[in-house]
C-alpha positions in Angstrom: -45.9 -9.0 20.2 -46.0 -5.4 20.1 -47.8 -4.0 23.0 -49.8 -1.4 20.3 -50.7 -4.2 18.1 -54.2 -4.4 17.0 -54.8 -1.8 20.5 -56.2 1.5 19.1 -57.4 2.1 23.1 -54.2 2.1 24.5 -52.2 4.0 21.8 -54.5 6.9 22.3 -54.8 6.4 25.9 -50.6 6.5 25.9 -50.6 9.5 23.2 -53.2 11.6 25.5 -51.0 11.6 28.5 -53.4 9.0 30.8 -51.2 7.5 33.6 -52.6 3.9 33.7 -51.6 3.6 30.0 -47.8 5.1 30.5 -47.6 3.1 33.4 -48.5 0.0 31.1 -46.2 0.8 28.6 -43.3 1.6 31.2 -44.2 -2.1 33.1 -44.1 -3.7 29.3 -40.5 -2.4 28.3 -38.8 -1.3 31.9 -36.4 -4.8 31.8 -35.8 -4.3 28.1 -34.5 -0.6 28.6 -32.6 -1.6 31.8 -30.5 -4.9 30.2 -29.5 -3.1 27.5 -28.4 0.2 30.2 -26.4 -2.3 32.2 -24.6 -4.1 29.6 -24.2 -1.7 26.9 -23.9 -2.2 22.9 -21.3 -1.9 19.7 -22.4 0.6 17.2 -23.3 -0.2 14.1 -20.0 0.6 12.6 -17.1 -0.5 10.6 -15.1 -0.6 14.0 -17.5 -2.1 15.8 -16.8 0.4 18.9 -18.2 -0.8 22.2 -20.5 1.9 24.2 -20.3 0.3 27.7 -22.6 0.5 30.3 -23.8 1.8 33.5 -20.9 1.8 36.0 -23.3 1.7 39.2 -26.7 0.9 40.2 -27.2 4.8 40.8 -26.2 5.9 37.1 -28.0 2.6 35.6 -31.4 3.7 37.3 -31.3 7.8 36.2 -30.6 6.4 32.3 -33.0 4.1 32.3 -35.9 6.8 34.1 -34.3 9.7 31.6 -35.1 6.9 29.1 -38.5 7.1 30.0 -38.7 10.7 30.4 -37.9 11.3 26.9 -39.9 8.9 25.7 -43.2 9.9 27.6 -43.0 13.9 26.9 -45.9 14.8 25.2 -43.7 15.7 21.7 -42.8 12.4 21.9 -46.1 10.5 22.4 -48.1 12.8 19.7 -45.3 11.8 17.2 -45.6 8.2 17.6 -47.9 6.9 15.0 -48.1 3.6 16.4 -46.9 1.6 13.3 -43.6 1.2 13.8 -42.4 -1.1 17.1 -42.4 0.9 20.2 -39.2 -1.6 21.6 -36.3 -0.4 19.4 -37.4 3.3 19.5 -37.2 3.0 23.3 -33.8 1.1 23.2 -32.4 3.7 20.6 -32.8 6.5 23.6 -31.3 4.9 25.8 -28.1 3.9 23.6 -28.1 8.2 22.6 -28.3 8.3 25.7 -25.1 5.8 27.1 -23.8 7.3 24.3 -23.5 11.0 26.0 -22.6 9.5 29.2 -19.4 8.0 27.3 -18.3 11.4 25.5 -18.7 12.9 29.5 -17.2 10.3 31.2 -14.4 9.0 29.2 -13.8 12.8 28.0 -12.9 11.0 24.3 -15.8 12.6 22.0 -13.7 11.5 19.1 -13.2 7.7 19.7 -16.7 7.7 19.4 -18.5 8.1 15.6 -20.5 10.5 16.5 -21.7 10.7 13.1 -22.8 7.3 13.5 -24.6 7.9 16.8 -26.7 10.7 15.2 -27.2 8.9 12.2 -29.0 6.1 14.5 -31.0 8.4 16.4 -32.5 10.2 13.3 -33.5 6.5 12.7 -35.7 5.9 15.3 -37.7 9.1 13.8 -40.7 8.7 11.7 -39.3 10.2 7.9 -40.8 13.5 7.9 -39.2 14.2 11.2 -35.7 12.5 10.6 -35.2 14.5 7.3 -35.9 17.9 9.6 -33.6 16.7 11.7 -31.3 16.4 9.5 -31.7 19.7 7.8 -31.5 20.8 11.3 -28.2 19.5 12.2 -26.6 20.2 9.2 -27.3 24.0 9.2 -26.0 23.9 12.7 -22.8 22.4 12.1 -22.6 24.9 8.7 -23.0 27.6 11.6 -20.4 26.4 13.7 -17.9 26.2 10.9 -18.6 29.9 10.4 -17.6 30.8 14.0 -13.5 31.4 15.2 -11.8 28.3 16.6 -12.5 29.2 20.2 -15.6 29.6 20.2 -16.2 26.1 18.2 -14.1 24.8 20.5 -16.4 26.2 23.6 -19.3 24.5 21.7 -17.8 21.0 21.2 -17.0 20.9 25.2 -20.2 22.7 26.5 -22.9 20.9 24.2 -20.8 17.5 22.8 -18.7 16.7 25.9 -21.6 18.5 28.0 -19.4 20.0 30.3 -20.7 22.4 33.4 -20.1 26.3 33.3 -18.2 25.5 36.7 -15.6 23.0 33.9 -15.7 25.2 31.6 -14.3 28.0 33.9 -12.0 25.5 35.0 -10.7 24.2 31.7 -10.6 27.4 29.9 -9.6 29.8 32.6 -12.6 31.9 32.2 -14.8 33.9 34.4 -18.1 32.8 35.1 -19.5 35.8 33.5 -17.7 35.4 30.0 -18.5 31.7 30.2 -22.4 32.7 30.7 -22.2 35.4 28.3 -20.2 33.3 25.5 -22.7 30.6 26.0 -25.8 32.9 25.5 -24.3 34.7 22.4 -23.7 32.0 20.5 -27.2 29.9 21.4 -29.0 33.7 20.5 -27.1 33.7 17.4 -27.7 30.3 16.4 -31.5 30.8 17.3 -31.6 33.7 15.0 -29.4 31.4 11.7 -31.9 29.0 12.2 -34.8 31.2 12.0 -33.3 32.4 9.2 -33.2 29.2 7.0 -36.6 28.4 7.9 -35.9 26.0 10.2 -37.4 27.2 13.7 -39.8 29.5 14.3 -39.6 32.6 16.1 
């Protein structure tokens, strides 16, 4: 059973923040979130492509407490309506998350449908929010397709394959200063698209 099932207390215990119920709630789904961090999962795909999972007890502990994290930040709580089961929107984090952890590690962001991954994170997203998500992404990637090659390629290896500014140096032979200043140019210019189409607000 659902631990929000029939418990109007605890939901708005767990939305307003109060520790005893996020410590409930973390107790209730902790061995769930770490099985499925240890063992990993196959998309949902045609291919039926394999995320693996933690390769040490060190990585397989920061997942599964970044699972957490995420979950718990207030944005979070205040969206969850307490309908849907808590269990698979936890799990979907932490498969985005193994998910990322592949692209970074295995440096393949291609092997891996990453159209597919998105698409299963907007699931876990109450409608309302999954269709502004979508909007969102889509008027981000009609950005990127605007910008030259470079700098699309700076964005797939900075914010897909979420390399460092110290890798980015390294792999594109850059100063640290044009790496910072590329960086902030295009996330100010984005900002300001996106503002644009509604999308954010100032």
């Amino acid at each position: 059973m659902e631990l929000f099932s029939e418990n109007r207390k605890l939901l708005d215990s767990f939305r307003s923040g109060q520790d005893d119920a996020l410590s409930r709630v973390y107790w209730a789904y902790v061995d769930d979130v770490a099985a499925l961090v240890r063992g990993g999962f196959l998309l949902r795909t045609e291919s039926g492509a394999r995320i693996p999972g933690a390769h040490n007890a060190e990585l397989e502990r920061e997942l599964v407490q970044e699972t957490f994290l995420r979950a718990f930040a207030e944005k979070a709580r205040d969206a969850y309506d307490g309908l849907r089961p808590y269990r698979p929107y936890l799990l979907q984090i932490a498969r985005n998350l193994l998910i990322d952890d592949y692209r970074k590690q295995a440096r393949r962001p291609l092997q891996v449908p990453i159209e597919a991954a998105d698409q299963q994170e907007s699931e876990a997203l109450p409608a309302e929010e999954r269709l502004a998500w979508q909007q969102l992404r889509q008027a981000t990637l009609a950005f990127l397709a605007t910008q030259t090659e470079e700098i699309r390629k700076f964005a797939q290896m900075r914010f897909e394959e979420d390399l460092s500014q110290y890798q980015l140096m390294d792999q594109l032979g850059w100063s640290r200063w044009r790496v910072r200043a590329t960086e902030k140019k295009l996330l100010q210019t984005l900002k300001k698209h996106l503002i644009k189409q509604s999308l954010i607000k100032k």
